[in-house]
N, C-alpha and C positions, 0 to 999 in steps of 0.2 A: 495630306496629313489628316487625318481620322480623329475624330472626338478620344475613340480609347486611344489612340498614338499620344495627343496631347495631356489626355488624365496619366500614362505612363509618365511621360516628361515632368509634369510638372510633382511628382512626387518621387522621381528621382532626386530631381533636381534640391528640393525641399531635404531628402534625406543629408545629404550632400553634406548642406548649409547645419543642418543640425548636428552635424559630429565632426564640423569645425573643427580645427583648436585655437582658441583666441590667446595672443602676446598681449599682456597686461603694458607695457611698459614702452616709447614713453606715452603711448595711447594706445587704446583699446585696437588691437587687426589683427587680422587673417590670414594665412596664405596656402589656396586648398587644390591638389591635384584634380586632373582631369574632374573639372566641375560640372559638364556638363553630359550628358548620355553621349556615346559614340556615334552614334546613327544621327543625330540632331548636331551634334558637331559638324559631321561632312557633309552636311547639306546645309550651313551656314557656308560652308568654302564654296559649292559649289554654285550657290546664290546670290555671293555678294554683288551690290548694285556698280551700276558702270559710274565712270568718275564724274562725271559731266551730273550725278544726282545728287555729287556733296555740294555742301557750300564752305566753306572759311571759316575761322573764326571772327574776321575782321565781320567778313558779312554777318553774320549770326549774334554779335554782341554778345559771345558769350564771355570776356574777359577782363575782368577788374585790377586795372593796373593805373599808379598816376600818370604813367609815362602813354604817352596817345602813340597806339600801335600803327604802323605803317603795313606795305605790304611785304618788306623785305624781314620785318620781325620776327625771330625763331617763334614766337607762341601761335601766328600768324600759318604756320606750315601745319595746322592740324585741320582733316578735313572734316565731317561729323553730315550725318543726318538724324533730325527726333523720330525717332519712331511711335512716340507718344503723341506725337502732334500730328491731328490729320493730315496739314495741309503738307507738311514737309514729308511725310513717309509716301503719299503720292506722288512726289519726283523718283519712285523706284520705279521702274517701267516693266512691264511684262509681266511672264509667269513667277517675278522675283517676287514682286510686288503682296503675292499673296502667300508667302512663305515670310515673308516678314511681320505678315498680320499675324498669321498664324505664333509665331517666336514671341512677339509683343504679347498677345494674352497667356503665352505660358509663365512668362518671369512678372509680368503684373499678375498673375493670380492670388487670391488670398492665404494658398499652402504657402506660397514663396515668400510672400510678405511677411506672415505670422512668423514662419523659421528665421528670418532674420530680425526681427524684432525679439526675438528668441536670443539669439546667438549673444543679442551686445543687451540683455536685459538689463545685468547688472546696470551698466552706464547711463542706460535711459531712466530708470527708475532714479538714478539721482539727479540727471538733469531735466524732469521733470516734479520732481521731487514728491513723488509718490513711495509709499510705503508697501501697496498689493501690488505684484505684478499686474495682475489679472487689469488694474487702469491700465495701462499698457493698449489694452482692448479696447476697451469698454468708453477710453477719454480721450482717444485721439487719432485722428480718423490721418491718413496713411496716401499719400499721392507719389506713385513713382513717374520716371521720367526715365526714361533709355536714348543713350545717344550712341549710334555707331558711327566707329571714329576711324579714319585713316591718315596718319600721322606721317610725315613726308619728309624729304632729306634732311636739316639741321635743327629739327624739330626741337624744342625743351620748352619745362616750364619750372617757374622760380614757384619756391617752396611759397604754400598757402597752406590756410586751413580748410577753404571751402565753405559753400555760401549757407549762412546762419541757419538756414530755414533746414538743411538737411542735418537727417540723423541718421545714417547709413548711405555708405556711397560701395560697391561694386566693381572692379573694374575684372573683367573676364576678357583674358591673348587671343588673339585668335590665329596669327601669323604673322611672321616678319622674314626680310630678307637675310637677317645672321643671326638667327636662335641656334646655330649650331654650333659657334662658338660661346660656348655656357661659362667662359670666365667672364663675358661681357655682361653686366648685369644694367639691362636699359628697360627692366618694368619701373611701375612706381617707387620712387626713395621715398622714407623715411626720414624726418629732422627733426633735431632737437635745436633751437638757438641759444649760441651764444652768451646771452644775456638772462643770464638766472629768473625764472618766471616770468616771462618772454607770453605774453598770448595776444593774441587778434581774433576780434571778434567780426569782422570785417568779409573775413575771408578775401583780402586782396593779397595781390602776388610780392613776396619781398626780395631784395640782392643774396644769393644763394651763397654770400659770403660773410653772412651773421649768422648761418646756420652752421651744425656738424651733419651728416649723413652716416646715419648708424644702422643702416639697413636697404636695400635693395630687392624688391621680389625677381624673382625671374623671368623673364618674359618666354614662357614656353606656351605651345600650343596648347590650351584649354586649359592655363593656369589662370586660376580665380585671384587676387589681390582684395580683400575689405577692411572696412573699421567706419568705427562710430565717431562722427563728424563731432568734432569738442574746439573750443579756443586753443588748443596744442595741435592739434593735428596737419602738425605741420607735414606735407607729401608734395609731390612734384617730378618731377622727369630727369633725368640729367643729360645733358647733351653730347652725346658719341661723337669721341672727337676722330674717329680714326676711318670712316668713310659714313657717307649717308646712310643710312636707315630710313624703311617704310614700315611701318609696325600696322596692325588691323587689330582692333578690342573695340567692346561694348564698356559703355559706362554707367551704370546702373546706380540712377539716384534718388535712394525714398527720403521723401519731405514727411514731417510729422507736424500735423497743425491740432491745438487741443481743440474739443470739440464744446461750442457755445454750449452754455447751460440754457436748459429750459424754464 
C-alpha cells in the first residue's frame, strides 16, 4: 500500500462519515453503506489474522459486568485484537501484520477523526458544554482505539452504554456466516429501558429484559453502525437463537480527554 493509496483511503473514507445521516432519537447514530473503499475492503478479507492471534474477552478484561464472567459466558465468545496497541497488533504474523499497520493509520488519521467529531457535533458541544464548535478542536485532544473483533457461536452482549471516557464509538461488518438471510438482524441493537429516564453512567452491561429493542443495524458486508456515547446509549448484540453465528467487524473507539489549560 502506497502513501497516495492511503491519502486516497483516508479521504474517502472521511467523505463517507461526512454525509452520514444521523437518527436523532433515542441517541444520536448512524447506519452508512459500504463505508469503506472497495479495494481496501478486500484486502481486509484477504488479511484477516489467523485465530491463534486473538485473545478473549475474559483474557483482555475488556468487560464490565457485576456477574464474574466464566469461560462458558456468551459475552466470553467474542474474540478481538487492539490494533492501537503495539504489543497486541504484533500477534498478527506475517505479511498480515503490515497491512494492518498500514489500516490502523488510515482510520486513526486526523481527516477521520475530525469527520467524525463533525458528524455528532451537535452532541458533543453540549456534553462538553461549549458554545464554538470550532473548542471541539481546539480543547480536546482525540485518542482512538480499534479493536478487530471475531465473535463466535452464542455470542451476545446485554445492553450498555459504553465506557465514560468515549464520545464516538464505530462499529464497521466485515463478514458473517448468515448475512444472507437479511430478515435476521444480528448487527448492533438499539434500546431504550423500561424505566422512564433510565441512564448509566457506568457503562456496565444490564438484564436485556428492562430494556425495549427499537432498532437493529444490519450486519452486511461493509456496513458501518455509529453514535455518540451518552448515559442513554443504550446498544448491545442480541443473541441468534436459531444456529451459531461468526460475525468479523472493527470497533472503532474515540476517547475525548479536555485538554489541560496552560
Amino acid at each position: 500500500m502506497t502513501d497516495e493509496d492511503k491519502d486516497s483511503f483516508k479521504s474517502e473514507v472521511a467523505y463517507k462519515i461526512y454525509n452520514s445521516s444521523v437518527q436523532r432519537y433515542p441517541y444520536a447514530h448512524s447506519e452508512t453503506k459500504d463505508f469503506l473503499p472497495s479495494s481496501l475492503f478486500e484486502q481486509i478479507l484477504a488479511n484477516w489474522p489467523q485465530s491463534d492471534d486473538f485473545k478473549t474477552n475474559l483474557e483482555s478484561s475488556s468487560i464490565k459486568e457485576s456477574d464474574q464472567l466464566d469461560k462458558e459466558h456468551p459475552y466470553n465468545f467474542r474474540y478481538q485484537i487492539c490494533l492501537t496497541d503495539d504489543k497486541e497488533i504484533s500477534q498478527i504474523k506475517e505479511k498480515r501484520l503490515t497491512f494492518w499497520k498500514n489500516f490502523t493509520s488510515i482510520l486513526t488519521s486526523p481527516q477521520v477523526i475530525q469527520a467524525l467529531v463533525a458528524l455528532y457535533s451537535n452532541n458533543l458541544l453540549r456534553r462538553f458544554e461549549f458554545s464554538d464548535p470550532v473548542d471541539l478542536f481546539k480543547k480536546i485532544n482525540y485518542i482512538p482505539r480499534l479493536h478487530l473483533l471475531h465473535d463466535k457461536t452464542n455470542y451476545s452482549l446485554g445492553p450498555h452504554t459504553d465506557n465514560s471516557g468515549k464520545v464516538v464509538v464505530v462499529l464497521i461488518y466485515f463478514e458473517s456466516d448468515k448475512e444472507d438471510n437479511t430478515q435476521s438482524s444480528f448487527g448492533t441493537s438499539v434500546y431504550v429501558p423500561k424505566e422512564k429516564g433510565f441512564l448509566c453512567k457506568t457503562g456496565e452491561h444490564h438484564l436485556r429484559d428492562k430494556f425495549i429493542r427499537v432498532y437493529s443495524a444490519k450486519f452486511r458486508k461493509n456496513n458501518a453502525f455509529s453514535f455518540c456515547r451518552g448515559d442513554n446509549s443504550f446498544h448491545g448484540v442480541e443473541k441468534v437463537r436459531d444456529k451459531a453465528v461468526e460475525r468479523k467487524l472493527l470497533q472503532y473507539s474515540l476517547y475525548g480527554v479536555l485538554k489541560k489549560e496552560r
